[in-house]
N, C-alpha and C positions, 0 to 999 in steps of 0.2 A: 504493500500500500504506500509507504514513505517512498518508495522508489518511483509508483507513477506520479504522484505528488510531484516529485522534484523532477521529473519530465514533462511534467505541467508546466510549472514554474518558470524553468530553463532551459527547456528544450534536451532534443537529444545529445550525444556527444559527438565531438567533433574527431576527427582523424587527426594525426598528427602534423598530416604533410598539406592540411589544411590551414595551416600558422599563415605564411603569408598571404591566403586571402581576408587575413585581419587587417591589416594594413590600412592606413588613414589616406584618403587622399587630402588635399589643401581645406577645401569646402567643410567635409566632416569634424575633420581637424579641430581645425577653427570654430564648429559649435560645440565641440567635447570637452578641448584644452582651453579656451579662451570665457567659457562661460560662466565661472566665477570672474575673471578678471571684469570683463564685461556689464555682469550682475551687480557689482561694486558702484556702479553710477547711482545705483538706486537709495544707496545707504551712504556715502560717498560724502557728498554735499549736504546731506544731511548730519553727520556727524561734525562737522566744520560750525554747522548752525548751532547746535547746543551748546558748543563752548562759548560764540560769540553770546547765544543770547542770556548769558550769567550775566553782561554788562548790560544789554536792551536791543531792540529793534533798530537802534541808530549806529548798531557796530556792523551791521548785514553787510555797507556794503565792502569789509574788511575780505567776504569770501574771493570779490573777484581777483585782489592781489596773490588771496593765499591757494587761488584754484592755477593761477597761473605757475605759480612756484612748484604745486603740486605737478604740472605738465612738464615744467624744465626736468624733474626726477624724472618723472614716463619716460623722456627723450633719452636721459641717460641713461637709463635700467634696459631700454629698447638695444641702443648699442650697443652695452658690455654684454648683454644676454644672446646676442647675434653672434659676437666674437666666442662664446663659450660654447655654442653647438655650434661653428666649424672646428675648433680648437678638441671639442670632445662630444663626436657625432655619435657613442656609443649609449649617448643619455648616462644619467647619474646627476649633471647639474650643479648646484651647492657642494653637496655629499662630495665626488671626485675632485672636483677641481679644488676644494679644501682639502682634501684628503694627499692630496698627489703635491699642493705645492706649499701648505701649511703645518701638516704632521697628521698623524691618525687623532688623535685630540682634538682638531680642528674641524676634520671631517665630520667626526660620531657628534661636536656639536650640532654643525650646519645638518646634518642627515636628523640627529634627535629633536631639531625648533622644526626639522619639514615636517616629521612625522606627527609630531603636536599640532602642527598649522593645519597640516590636513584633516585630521578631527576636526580642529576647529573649524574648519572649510565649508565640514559639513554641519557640524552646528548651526554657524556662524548663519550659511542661507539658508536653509530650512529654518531656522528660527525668523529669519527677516522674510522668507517668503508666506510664511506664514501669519505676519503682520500684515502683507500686504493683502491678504486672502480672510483674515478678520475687519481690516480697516473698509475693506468694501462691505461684508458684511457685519457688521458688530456683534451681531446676537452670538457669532461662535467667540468671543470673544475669550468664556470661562473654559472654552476646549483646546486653547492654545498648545500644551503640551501633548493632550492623545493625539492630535492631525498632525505635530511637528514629527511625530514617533512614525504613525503610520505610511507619511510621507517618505523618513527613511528608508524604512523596508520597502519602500514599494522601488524607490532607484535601487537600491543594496540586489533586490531580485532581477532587476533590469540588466543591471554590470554582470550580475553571472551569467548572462544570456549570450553574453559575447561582447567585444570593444565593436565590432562592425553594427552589430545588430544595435547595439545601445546608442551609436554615433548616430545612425539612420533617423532612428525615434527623434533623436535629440536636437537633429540639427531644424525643423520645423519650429518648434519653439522657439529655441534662442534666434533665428533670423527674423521670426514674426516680432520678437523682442523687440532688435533692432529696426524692423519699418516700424512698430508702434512709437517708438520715440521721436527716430527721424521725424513722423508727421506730426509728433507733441512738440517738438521743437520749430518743423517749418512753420508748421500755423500759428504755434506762440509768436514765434518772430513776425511774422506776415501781418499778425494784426497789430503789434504793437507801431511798424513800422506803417499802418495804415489808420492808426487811429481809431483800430476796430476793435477795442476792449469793453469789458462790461461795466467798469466803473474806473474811476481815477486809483490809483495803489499806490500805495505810500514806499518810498525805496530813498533813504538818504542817499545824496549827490556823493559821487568817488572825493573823498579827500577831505569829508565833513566829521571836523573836531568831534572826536570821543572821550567825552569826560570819564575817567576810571581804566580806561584801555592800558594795557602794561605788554613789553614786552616775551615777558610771560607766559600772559593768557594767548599772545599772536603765534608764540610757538608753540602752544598746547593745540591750537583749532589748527595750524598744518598738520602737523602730529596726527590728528583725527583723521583731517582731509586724505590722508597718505593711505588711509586704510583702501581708498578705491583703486590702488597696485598691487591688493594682492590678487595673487595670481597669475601674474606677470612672466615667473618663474617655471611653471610647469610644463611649455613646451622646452626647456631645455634638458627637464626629466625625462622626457618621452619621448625622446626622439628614434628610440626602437620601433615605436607605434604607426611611423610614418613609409609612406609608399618611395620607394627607391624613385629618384635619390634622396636620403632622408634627411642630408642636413641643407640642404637646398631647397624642400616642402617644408622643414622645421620652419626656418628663415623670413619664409614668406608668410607663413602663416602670422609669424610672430608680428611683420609690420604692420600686416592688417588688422590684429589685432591690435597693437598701440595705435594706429589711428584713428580704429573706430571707435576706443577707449577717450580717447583724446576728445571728438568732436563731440559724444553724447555729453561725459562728463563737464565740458565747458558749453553745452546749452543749458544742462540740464541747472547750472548753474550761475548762470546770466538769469533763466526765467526767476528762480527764487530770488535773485534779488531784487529786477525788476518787478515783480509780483507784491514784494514785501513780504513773503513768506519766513515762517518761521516753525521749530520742533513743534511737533502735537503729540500728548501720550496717545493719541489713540487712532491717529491719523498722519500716515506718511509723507514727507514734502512730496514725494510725486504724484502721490494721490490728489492734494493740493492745488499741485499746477494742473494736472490732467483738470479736476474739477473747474478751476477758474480759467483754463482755454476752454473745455469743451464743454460746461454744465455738465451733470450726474446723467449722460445719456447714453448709447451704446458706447464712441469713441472713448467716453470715460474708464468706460468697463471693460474694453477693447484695452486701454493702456494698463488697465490693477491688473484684469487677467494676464493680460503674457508677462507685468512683472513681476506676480507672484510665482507664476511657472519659472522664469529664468532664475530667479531667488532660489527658489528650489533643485530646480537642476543643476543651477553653478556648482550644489555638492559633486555633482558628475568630474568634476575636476579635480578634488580631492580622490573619488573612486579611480581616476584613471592613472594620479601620480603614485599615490600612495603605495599602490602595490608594485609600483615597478621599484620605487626609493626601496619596499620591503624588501624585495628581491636581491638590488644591489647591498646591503645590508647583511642580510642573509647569506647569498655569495660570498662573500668577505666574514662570515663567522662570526657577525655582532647580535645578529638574530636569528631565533628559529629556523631551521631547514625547511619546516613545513611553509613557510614564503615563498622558496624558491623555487614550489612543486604547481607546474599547473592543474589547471580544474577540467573538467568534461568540457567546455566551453572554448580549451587552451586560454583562457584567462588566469591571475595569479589568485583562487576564489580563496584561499583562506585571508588575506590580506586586504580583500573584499568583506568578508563577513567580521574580522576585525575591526576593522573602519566601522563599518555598519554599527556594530554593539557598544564600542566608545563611543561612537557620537548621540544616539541614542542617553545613553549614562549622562554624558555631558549636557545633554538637552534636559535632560530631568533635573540632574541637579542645581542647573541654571532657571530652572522655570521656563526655558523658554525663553529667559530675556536679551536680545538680542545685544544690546548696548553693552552689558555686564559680559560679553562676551568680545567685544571686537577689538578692546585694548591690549588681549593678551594674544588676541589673532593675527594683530599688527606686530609685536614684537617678537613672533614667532614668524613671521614672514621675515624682519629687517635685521635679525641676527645672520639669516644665512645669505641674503643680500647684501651684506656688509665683508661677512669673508670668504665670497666668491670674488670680489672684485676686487679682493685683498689678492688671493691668491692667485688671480689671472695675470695682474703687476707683478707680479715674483717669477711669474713663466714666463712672460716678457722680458724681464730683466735677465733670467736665467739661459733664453734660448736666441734671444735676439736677430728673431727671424725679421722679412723683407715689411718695412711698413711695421717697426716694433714701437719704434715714439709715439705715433700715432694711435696705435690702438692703446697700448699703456697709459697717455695721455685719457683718452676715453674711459679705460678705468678707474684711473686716478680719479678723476670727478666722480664719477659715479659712488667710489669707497668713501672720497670725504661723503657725499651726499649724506649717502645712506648710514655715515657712522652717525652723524650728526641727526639723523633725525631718531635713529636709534637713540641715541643719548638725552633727546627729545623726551624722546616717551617715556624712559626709565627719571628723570626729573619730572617732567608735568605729571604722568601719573601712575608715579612708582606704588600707592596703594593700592591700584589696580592690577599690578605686576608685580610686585617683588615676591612671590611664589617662583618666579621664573629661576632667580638663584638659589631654588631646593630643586623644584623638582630636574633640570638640564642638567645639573650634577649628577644625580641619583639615577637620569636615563643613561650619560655616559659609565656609567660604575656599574649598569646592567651589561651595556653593550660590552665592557671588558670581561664579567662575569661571563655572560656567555662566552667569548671567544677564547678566554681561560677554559671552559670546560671542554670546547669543541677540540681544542690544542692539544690536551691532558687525554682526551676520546682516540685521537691520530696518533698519538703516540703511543696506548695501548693496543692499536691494531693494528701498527706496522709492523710487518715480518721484516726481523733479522737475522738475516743468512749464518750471522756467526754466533746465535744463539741459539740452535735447532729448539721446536719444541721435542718435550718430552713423548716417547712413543708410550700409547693408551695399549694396555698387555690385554685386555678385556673388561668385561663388565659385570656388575652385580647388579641384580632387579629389588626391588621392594615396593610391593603389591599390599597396598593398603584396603583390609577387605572389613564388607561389614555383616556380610551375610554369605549363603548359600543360596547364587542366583546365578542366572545365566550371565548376567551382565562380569561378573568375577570370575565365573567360569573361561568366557571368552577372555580376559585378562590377563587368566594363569595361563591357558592354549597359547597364546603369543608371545608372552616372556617367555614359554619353555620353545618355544622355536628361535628364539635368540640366542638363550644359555641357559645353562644348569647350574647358574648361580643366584638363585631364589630365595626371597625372602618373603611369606606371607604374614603381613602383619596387622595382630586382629589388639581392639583396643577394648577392655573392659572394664564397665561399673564394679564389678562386682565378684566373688569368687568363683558363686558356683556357675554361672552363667560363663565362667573363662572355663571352667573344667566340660562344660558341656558342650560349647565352641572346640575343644579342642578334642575331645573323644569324635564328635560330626569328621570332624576335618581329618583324624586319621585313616577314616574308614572311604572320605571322598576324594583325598588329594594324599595320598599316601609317601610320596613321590618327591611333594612338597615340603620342604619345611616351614611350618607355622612357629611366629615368636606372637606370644600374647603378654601384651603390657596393660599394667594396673592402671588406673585413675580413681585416684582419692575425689579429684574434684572437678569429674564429667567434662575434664577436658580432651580431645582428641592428639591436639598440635601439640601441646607440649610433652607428650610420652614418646610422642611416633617422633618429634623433631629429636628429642636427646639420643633416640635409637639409629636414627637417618647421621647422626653426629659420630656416634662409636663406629658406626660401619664404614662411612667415606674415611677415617681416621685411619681402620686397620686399610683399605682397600689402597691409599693413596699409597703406605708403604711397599705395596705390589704393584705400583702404575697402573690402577686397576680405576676403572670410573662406575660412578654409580650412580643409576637411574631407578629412579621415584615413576612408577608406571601406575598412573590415576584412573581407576574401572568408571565412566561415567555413561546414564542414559542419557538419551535426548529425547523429551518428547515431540508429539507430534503436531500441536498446538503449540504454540508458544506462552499461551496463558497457561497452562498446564503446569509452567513451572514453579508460580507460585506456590504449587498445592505440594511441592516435595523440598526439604531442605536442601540445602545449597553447601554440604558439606566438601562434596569432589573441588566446588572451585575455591572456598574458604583454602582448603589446604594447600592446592595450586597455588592460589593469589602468597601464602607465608611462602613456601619454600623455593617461590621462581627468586626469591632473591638469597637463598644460600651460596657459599661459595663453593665450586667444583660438584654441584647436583643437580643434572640432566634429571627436569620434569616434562612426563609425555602425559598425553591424556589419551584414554583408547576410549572411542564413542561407541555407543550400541545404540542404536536407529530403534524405538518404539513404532509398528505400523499403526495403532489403534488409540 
């Protein structure tokens, strides 16, 4: 039943030599990878507004300096991330290019702020697209958290279906996204520049005195403004996902994506100020401007709807980096193996369902709340934005290929940029963040954890030629029996076709019930020898393990090995097992972790 279920779900499996018709072209591309970054207009300009309006409605028009400033970082984040997928068309991103020209320290940071960002990727827009999907409606207002959850699962199900299949779905969306703004923007402008408004809007002139303004709060509300770059980053993870040639579709995909990053973000940010627009708890500025171009009418509803869908799907971005970043990770022994195994789908699906379950978590214990969430989104974006461009300067400097000033020079800005707005954020608002110096420790200290153990694993399972192992002279059985049943019978029948080094071992409550067990067993397995051990206190394990002790003890002195052969039915139902104790795998489950003791299980098929 779970098996057609998850053929429901995700379809059938895929062949192997079906990988490259995964493959992005530019178009897909670009609504998979780009769709957080994209998504970001919408919460973007809005978060720029909430700092100013601590002071009032007369600092608004402070956004248009600070969206411009926000554009000059786009310009430079566009370059150096250009320079990074021809430099390292292999994808990895952040992770590699710190890793290779920073130290592994540097790397497992920038790899452990993506892997946080990307949870929070998917928080982040499902939380905010589910704003935008109450703020049209109110009344869901109190279900904010079950539709943020359920929304999850529903992409988390989608990404195991395939990167093609999920591109396909996706890219209708996020381009309807993009016309519904473009026409929120042409027609905003059209009327403004025709005098065709519904009322006069209050918007302070560029350059009108603010009493209380510091610069302070002007670097806090860029700070904010900077959160519509994330995602900026993930076509230089992904560049495996691309249709040959991959770092020449990465490339383009990428400018198109800063450009149309650029134009939405800076209308979408001229209307609010011309508008006078300002935060609402319970209504989003583009809600806002959509209402005051279009009235509350279909165009209205035409612009919530697709930006509540691209809010929501921008998690798609998170889904698609995330589990490559696992992968490369993984590969290199800082994470799990089960990463780097694909799914029926050939997608990385455990890295998928991880994503999935964190952000979920994360969305609960946040409430939902989108805002409490974006401060730690950003500085988990601009730590690995900071020493990628760190480290592209050192490769520059180090390889001093044709056109090396140039591009280094391009870095170079870009690192001050983004140290500085890093620096930003941890002063404006470090009580939003300073978690981040617990837990980015605590994830590098796991990633060495693991690759300590995987290290310590490689080196107990490489053969060395000038240390032969020891030759195994043969074996001893011990046949843990509880009755006189065919199921024991078949048990004895197959250790005695391996060897005549038998041990039937019966465990009893009590005397007379051991004397009567073992008069039975003379007269049925003659052949055999039965050892019967006492228990005081109806335990099984601990008589049969101290006997399993003495025997591997004498047996090891003869390079002799010794197997635990466990008699077990199976029934025929699966609910059937309830109704029988669970002793064969109790024992199993203790003694698979002894040292030098082969446990078998021999099944017996119940037909009835």
């Amino acid at each position: 039943m779970l098996s057609s279920v998850k053929r429901i779900l995700i379809g059938r499996p895929l062949k192997s030599t079906a990988l490259g018709d995964q493959k992005l072209n530019i178009l897909k591309a670009l609504a998979i990878l780009s769709s957080d970054a994209l998504s970001s207009v919408a919460y973007g300009t809005e978060q720029i507004l909430i700092v100013l309006s601590t002071i009032g409605a007369v600092a608004y028009w402070y956004s248009i300096p600070i969206a411009v400033g926000v554009l000059f970082l786009l310009a430079a984040l566009i370059i150096s991330y250009r320079q990074i997928i021809f430099s390292y068309p292999h994808g990895g991103g952040a992770y590699v290019v710190s890793k290779e020209n920073l130290g592994v320290n540097a790397g497992l940071i920038a790899g452990g702020s993506l892997l946080v960002d990307y949870i929070l990727t998917v928080a982040v827009s499902v939380s905010a697209g589910t704003d935008a999907i109450t703020s049209a409606i109110p009344q869901l207002h109190p279900y904010t958290v079950p539709i943020a959850c359920v929304l999850v699962v529903m992409i988390t199900i989608l990404n195991l279906r395939g990167l093609t299949e999920s591109a396909t779905i996706l890219a209708y969306p996020v381009y309807l996204f993009v016309f519904a703004l473009f026409i929120l923007i042409g027609v905003g402008i059209y009327n403004i520049m025709t005098g065709n408004v519904s009322h006069t809007f209050y918007h302070p002139a560029l350059g009108t005195p603010v009493e209380g303004i510091s610069l302070f709060l002007l670097l806090r509300a860029f700070a904010s403004g900077c959160s519509a770059l994330t995602g900026v980053e993930a076509i230089s993870n992904a560049i495996p996902n691309f249709k040959d040639p991959a770092p020449k579709n990465a490339a383009k995909t990428l400018i198109l994506m800063g450009s149309l990053l650029a134009i939405l973000f800076s209308g979408i940010t001229f209307l609010a100020y011309y508008y006078g627009i300002g935060p609402k708890a319970d209504e989003t500025v583009v809600s806002q401007i959509a209402r005051e171009t279009f009235g509350r009418n279909y165009l209205y509803f035409f612009v919530q709807g697709t930006t509540a869908v691209i809010l929501v799907l921008a998690a798609n971005t998170g889904f698609s980096a995330f589990p490559l970043l696992a992968f490369n990770l993984a590969k290199d022994k800082y994470m799990p193996r089960m990463f780097a195994i694909r799914g029926d789908r050939l997608g990385y699906s455990n890295g998928i369902v991880a994503l999935g379950v964190a952000s979920i978590l994360l969305i609960i214990a946040f409430h939902g709340k989108t805002e409490h969430l974006i401060p730690l989104y950003a500085v988990g974006v601009f730590i690995p934005f900071t020493l990628s461009q760190t480290g592209m300067i050192i490769r520059w400097v180090r390889k001093k290929q044709g056109g090396w000033l140039a591009k280094l020079s391009a870095n170079l800005i870009g690192a001050i940029i983004t140290l500085t707005v890093l620096l930003i954020f941890f002063i404006t608002k470090f009580t939003q963040v300073w978690f981040v110096f617990i837990f980015l420790p605590l994830i590098v200290i796991m990633f060495h954890r693991i690759n300590k153990h995987y290290e310590a694993v490689g080196e107990q399972l490489r053969i060395h030629p000038e240390s032969p192992a020891i030759p195994i002279e043969g074996n001893v059985i011990i046949v843990p029996v509880a009755g006189f049943t065919k199921v024991v019978e078949n048990s004895i029948n197959y250790a005695k076709s391996l060897t005549d080094q038998i041990f039937a071992v019966y465990v009893s409550f009590d005397r007379e019930d051991e004397k009567r067990f073992a008069e039975k067993w003379e007269k049925w397995q003659p052949d055999v020898r039965l050892v019967t051990l006492q228990s005081h206190y109806r335990s099984v394990l601990q008589p049969l393990s101290k006997f399993i002790d003495t025997v591997e003890h004498k047996a090891s002195e003869n390079n002799y090995r010794v197997t635990v052969l466990i008699p077990q039915f199976i029934t025929k139902k699966s609910w059937h097992n309830i109704l029988h104790n669970q002793s064969s795998l109790l024992i199993r489950t203790y003694l698979i972790f002894k040292k030098k003791v082969i446990v078998a299980t021999l099944p017996y098929h119940f037909k009835k």
